[in-house]
C-alpha positions in Angstrom: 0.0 0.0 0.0 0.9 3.9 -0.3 2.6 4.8 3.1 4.4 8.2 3.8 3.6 11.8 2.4 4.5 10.8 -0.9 2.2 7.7 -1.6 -0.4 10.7 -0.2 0.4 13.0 -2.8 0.5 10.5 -5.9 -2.7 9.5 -4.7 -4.0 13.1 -4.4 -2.6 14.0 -7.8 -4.0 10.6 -9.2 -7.4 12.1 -8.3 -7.0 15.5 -9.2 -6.0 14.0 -12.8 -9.2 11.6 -12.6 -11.4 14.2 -12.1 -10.1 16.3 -14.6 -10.1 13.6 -17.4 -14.2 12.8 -16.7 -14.6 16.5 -16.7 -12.6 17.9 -20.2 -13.3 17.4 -23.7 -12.2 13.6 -25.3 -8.8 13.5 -27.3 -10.3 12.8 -30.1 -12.8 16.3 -29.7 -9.8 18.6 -28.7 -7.8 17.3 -31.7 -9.7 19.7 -34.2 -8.9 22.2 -31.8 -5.1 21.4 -31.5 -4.8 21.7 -35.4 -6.8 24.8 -34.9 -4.7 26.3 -32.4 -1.6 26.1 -34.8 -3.6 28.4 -37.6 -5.4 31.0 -35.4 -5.1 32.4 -31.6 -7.3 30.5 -29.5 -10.1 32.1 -27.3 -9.7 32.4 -23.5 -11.9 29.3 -22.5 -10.3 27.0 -25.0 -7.0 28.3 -24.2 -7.9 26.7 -20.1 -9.4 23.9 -21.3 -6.5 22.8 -23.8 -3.9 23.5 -21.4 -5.8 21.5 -18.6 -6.1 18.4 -21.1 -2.3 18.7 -22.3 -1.7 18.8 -18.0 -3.4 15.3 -17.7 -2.2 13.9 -21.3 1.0 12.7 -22.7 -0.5 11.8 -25.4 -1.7 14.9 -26.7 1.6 16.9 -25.5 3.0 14.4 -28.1 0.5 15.4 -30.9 0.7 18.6 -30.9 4.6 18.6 -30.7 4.1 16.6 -33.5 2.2 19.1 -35.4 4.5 21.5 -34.3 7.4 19.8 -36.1 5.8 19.2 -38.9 4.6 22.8 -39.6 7.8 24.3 -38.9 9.3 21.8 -41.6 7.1 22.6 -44.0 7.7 26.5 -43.4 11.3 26.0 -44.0 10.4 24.0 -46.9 8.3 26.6 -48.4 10.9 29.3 -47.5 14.0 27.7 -49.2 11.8 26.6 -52.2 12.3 29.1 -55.4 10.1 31.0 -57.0 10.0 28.7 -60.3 8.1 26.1 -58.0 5.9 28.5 -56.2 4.8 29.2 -59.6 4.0 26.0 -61.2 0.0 26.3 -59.2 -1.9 28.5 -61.1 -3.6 32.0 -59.1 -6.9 30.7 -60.3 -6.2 27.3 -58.6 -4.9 28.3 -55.7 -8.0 30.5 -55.2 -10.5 27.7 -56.1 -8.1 25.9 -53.2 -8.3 28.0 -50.7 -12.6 28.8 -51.1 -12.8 24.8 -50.9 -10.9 24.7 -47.6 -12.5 27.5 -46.4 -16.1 26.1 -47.2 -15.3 23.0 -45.8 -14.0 24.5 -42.4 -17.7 26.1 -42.4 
């Protein structure tokens, strides 16, 4: 069994997690938001209650370091690409592109 002050407060923080996890969005509903968070500034209340999931899950710490990563690759990617390739996607296209995106978002 837990003896001593610190089998108490493992068994404290246990709880505290528990209750947290029952109480915040899923994983799988704060992912959207995650992705979300990478593209716009988040709102004061899903600011809290991504930073209280990301205290009680590893799992989504990993995510979104992984989304992280990848975003910053593909920045660099897109910065160190010339212009010749930038080019090769027509205006037109990329503006039928980003309407799509944006009426799927919606």
């Amino acid at each position: 069994m837990m003896s001593g002050p610190s089998g108490v407060f493992n068994k404290i923080r246990h709880e505290i997690r528990y209750w947290l996890l029952r109480r915040l969005p899923t994983c799988q509903d704060l992912v959207p938001v995650l992705s979300e968070s990478l593209e716009r500034p988040l709102g004061a209340r899903e600011r809290l209650v991504v930073h209280a999931h990301l205290l009680t899950c590893v799992w989504c710490v990993w995510y979104l370091d992984q989304l992280r990563t990848l975003r910053d690759l593909a920045h660099r990617r897109a910065a160190n690409s010339d212009d010749a390739q930038r080019s090769m996607l027509a205006d037109a296209a990329r503006e039928r592109i980003r309407r799509r995106l944006s009426d799927a978002r919606n």
